[in-house]
BAFIDO-616770 format. One record per atom (N, C-alpha, C): x, y, z. Coordinates in steps of 0.1 Angstrom, whole numbers, plus 5000, padded with zeros to 4 digits. Layout:
BEGIN
XYZ
...
END
This chain:
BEGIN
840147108979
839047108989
837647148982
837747258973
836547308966
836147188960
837047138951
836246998941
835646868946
836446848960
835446758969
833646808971
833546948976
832446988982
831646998969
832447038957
831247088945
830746878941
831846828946
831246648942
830146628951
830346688962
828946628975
827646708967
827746828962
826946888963
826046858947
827246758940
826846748927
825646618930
826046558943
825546428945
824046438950
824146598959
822946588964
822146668955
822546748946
821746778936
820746658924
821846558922
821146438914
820346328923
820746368935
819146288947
817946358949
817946488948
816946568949
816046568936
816746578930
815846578915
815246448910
815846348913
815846208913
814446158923
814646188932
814246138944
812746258949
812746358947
811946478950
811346528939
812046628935
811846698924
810846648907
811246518905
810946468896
809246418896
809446338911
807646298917
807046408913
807046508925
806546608923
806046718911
807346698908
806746778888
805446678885
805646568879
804946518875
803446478878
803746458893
802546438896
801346568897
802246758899
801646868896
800846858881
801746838876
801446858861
800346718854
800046618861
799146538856
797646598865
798146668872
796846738883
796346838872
797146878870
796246988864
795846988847
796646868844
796046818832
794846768835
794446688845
792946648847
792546758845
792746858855
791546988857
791247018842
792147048834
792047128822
790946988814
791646858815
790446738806
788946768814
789046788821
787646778833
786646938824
787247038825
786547188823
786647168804
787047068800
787547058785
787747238777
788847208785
789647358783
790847308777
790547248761
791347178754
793047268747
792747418746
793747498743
794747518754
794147558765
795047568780
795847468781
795147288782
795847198779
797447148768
796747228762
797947188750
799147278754
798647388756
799547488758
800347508771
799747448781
800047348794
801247258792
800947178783
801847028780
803147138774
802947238766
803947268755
804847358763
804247388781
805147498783
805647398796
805147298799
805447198811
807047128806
806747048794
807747028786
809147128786
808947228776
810347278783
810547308795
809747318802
810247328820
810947178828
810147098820
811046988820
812346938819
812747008805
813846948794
815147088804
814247198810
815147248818
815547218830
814847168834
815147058849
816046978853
815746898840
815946768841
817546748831
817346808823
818446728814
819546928818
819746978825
820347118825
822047058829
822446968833
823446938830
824446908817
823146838810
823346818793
823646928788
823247038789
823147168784
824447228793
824247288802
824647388810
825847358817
826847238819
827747178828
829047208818
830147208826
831347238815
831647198804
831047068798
831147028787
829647058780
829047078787
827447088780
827347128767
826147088757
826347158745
826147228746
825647308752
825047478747
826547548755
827147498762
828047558771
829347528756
829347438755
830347408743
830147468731
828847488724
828747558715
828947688715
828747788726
828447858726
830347918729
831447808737
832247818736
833347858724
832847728717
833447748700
833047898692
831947888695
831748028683
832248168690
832348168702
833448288703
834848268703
835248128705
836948118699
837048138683
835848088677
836248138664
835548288660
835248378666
834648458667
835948538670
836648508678
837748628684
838748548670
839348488661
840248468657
840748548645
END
């Protein structure tokens, strides 16, 4: 029963982000890149892009990462099995 509900919930997690989440980021983050090109507040900008980006790569790809096989979940796996051996 759990693994059916965690499937629905997997489903509506990749519609939301897909379908919501994703517009939205993007379209915040090209807003206020204008503002920053507009006041040519060129450091903010950069530094904007450089912290938008990983907020991104956390968003968006956190199943790559973070899901039972994920790398960082797998990596992070291995080095304490060989860590306890």
């Amino acid at each position: 029963m759990n693994l059916f509900f965690a499937k629905g919930l997997d489903g509506l997690y990749t519609q939301f982000v897909n379908d919501w989440l994703g517009p939205i980021y993007l379209i915040t983050v090209a807003i206020f890149a204008v503002v920053f090109l507009k006041d040519r507040k060129f450091r903010e900008l950069f530094s904007f892009i450089a912290i938008a980006t990983i907020v991104a790569i956390l968003i968006f790809f956190t199943k790559d990462f973070f899901s039972k096989e994920g790398k960082i979940t797998s990596s992070v796996r291995d080095a304490t099995a060989d860590a306890l051996k």
